[in-house]
C-alpha positions as CSV (number, residue, x, y, z in Angstrom):
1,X,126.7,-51.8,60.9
2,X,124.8,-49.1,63.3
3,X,124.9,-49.3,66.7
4,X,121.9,-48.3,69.1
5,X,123.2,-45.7,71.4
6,X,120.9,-46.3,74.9
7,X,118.8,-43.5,75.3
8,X,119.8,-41.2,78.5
9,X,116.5,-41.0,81.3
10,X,116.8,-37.0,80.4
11,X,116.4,-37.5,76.4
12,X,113.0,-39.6,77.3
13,X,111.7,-37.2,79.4
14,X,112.0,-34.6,77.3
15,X,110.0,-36.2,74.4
16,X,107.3,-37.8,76.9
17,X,106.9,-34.7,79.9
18,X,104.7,-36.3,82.4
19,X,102.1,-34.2,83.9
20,X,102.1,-34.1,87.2
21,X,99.6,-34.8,89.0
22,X,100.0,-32.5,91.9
23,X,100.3,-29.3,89.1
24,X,97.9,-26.7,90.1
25,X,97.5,-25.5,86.7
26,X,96.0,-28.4,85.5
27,X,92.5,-27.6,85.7
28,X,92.8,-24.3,84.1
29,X,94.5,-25.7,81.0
30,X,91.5,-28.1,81.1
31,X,89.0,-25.0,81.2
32,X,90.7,-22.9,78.6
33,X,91.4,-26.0,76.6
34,X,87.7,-26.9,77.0
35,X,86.0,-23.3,75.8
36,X,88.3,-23.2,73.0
37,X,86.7,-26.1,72.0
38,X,83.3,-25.1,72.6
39,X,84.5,-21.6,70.9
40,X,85.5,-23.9,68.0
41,X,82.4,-25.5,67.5
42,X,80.5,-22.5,67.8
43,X,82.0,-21.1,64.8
44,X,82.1,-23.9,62.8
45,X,78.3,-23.6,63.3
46,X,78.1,-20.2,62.3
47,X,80.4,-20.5,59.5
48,X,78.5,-23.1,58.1
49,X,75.8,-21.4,57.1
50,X,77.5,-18.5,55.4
51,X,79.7,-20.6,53.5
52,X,77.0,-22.8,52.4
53,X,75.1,-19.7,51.2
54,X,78.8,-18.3,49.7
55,X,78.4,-21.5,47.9
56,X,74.9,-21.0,46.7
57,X,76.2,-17.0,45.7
58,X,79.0,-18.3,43.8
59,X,76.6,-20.9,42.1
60,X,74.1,-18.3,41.4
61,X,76.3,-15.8,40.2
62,X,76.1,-16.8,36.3
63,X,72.3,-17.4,37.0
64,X,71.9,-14.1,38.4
65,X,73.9,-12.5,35.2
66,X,71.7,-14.0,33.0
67,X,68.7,-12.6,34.4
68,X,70.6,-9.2,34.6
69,X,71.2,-9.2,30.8
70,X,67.2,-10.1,30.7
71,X,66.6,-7.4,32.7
72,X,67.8,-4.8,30.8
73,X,66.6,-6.2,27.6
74,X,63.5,-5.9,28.9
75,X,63.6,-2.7,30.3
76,X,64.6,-1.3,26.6
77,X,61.8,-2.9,25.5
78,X,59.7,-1.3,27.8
79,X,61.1,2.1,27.4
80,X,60.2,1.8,23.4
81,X,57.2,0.4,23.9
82,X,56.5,3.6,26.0
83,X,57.9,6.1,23.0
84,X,55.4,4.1,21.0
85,X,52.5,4.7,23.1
86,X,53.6,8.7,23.5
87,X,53.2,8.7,19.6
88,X,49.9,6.7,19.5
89,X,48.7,9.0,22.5
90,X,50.1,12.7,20.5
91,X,48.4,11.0,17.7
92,X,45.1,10.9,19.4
93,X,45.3,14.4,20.7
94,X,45.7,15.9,17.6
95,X,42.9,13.9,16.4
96,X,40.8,14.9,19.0
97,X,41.6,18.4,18.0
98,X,40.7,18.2,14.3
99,X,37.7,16.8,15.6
100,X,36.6,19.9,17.6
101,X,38.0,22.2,14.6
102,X,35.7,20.1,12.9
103,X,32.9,20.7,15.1
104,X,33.8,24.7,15.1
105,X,33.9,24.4,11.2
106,X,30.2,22.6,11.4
107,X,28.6,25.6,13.2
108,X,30.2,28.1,11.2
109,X,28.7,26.0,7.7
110,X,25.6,26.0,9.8
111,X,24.7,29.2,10.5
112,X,26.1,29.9,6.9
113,X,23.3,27.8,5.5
114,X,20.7,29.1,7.8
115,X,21.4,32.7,6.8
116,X,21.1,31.6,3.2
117,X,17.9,29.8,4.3
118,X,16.8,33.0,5.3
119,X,17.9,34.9,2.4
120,X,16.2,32.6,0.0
121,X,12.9,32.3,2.0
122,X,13.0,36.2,1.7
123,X,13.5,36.4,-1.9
124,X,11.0,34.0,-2.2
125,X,8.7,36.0,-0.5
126,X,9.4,38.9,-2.5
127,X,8.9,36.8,-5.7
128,X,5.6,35.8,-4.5
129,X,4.6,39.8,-3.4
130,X,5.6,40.5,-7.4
131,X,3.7,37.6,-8.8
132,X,0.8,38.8,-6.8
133,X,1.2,42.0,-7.7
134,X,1.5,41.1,-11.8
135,X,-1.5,38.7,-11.4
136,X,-3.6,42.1,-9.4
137,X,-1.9,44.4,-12.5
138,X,-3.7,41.8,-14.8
139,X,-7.0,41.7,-12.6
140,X,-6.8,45.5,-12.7
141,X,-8.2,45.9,-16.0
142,X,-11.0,43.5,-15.5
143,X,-13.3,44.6,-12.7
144,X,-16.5,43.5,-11.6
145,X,-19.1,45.8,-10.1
146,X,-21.9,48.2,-11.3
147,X,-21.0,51.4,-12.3
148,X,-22.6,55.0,-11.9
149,X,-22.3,57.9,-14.2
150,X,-19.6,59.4,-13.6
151,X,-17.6,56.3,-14.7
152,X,-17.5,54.4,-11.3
153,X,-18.8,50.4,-12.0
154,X,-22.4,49.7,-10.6
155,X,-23.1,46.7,-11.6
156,X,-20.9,45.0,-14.0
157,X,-17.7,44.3,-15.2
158,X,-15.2,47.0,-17.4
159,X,-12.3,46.0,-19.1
160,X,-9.1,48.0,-20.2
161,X,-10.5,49.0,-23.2
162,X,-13.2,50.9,-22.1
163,X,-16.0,47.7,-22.3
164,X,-18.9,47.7,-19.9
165,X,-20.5,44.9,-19.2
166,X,-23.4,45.3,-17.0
167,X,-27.3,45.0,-16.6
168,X,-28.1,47.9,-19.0
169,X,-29.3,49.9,-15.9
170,X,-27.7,54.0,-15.6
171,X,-28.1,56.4,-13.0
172,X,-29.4,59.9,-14.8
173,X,-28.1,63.0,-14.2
174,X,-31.2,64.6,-11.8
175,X,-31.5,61.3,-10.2
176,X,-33.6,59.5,-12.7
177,X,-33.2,56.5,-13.8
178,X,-32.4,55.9,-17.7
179,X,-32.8,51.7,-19.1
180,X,-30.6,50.8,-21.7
181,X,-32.7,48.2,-23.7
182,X,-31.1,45.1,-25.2
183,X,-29.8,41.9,-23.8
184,X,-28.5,43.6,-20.8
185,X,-24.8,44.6,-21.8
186,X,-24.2,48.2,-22.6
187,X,-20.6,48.9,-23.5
188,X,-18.9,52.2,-23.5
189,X,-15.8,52.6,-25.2
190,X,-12.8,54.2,-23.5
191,X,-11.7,57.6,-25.4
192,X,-15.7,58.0,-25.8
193,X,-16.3,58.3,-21.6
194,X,-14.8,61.2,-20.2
195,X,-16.5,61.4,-16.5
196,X,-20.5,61.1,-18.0
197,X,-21.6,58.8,-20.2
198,X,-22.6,59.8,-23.9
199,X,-25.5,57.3,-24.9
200,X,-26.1,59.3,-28.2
C-alpha cells in the first residue's frame, strides 16, 4: 500500500512558474517568440519549393539516365553516319576528277582525229592530183587540134603512134597550100615524121 506524500507549495511552483504579470520582459519574449514564428513560416515556404523540385530531381533522375544512354547512342550514330557521308562525299570527288581527266582525254582524242582528218583529206588530195595526172598522161597521147608542117596539130587529132587525123589540109613549105585528097584523114606514121612531113 502507497501512500500520497502532499506535495510542498515550492514542488508546485516549480512545475507550474506563473508569469508575472508585472515582468517587463514579457513583451519582448512575445516579439522574439512572434518573428521566430514568422521566421518559421517563411522558410517553410521557401523550403517547399525546393524540396518539392528535390522530389521531382530524385523522380526524374532514372528518366533523365535513360535519355542520357539515348543520347549517346545517338550521337554514335550520328558520328558514323557522318564517316559515311565523308566516304560518299571523297567518292564524289574522285569521280568528279575522272570526269575532268575524261574531259582532258576527249580533247586530246579530238584534236588526234582532227589531225588525222587532216592528214587523210591531204592524201586524198594528192590521190586525186595523181589520178589527174594519169588520166592527162593518158589524154597526152590523144590530142585534138590541126597541125602545121613542122609536126605541130592544125586541125585534127594525133595519137601516140604517130596517127593524124585531120581535114587532109597541109601548110607547104613557101607558104602554099598542099590538099591531101581522100575522105579527109591523112595519117603520118611516127618514125616516118621527123619535123616535115614526107607525103611521097
Amino acid at each position: 500500500m502507497t501512500l500520497n506524500q502532499p506535495s510542498s507549495p515550492n514542488s508546485q511552483n516549480l512545475q507550474h512558474p506563473q508569469e508575472d504579470p508585472s515582468d517587463p520582459q514579457k513583451p519582448t519574449r512575445e516579439a522574439v517568440s512572434a518573428f521566430t514564428a514568422s521566421l518559421h513560416s517563411l522558410g517553410a515556404n521557401y523550403t517547399s519549393d525546393l524540396v518539392d523540385r528535390a522530389k521531382n530531381l530524385h523522380g526524374n533522375s532514372e528518366a533523365l539516365r535513360a535519355q542520357e544512354e539515348q543520347l549517346a547512342r545517338t550521337t554514335a550514330d550520328l558520328h558514323k553516319q557522318n564517316n559515311e557521308w565523308g566516304k560518299v562525299a571523297d567518292e564524289a570527288r574522285n569521280g568528279l576528277k575522272e570526269i575532268g581527266d575524261v574531259q582532258n582525254w576527249a580533247e586530246m582524242i579530238e584534236r588526234d582525229l582532227l589531225a588525222v582528218e587532216e592528214m587523210l583529206g591531204v592524201v586524198e588530195e594528192e590521190d586525186f592530183e595523181r589520178e589527174r595526172e594519169r588520166e592527162r598522161g593518158v589524154d597526152i597521147g590523144e590530142s585534138d587540134g590541126e597541125m602545121d608542117i613542122e609536126g605541130q596539130a592544125v586541125n585534127g587529132s594525133q595519137n601516140g603512134n604517130g596517127g593524124l587525123n585531120g581535114n587532109g589540109k597541109i601548110g607547104g613549105e613557101d607558104g602554099e597550100d598542099g590538099k591531101a585528097m581522100g575522105k579527109g584523114n591523112a595519117k603520118a606514121k611516127g618514125p616516118e615524121k621527123k619535123g616535115w612531113f614526107s607525103w611521097w
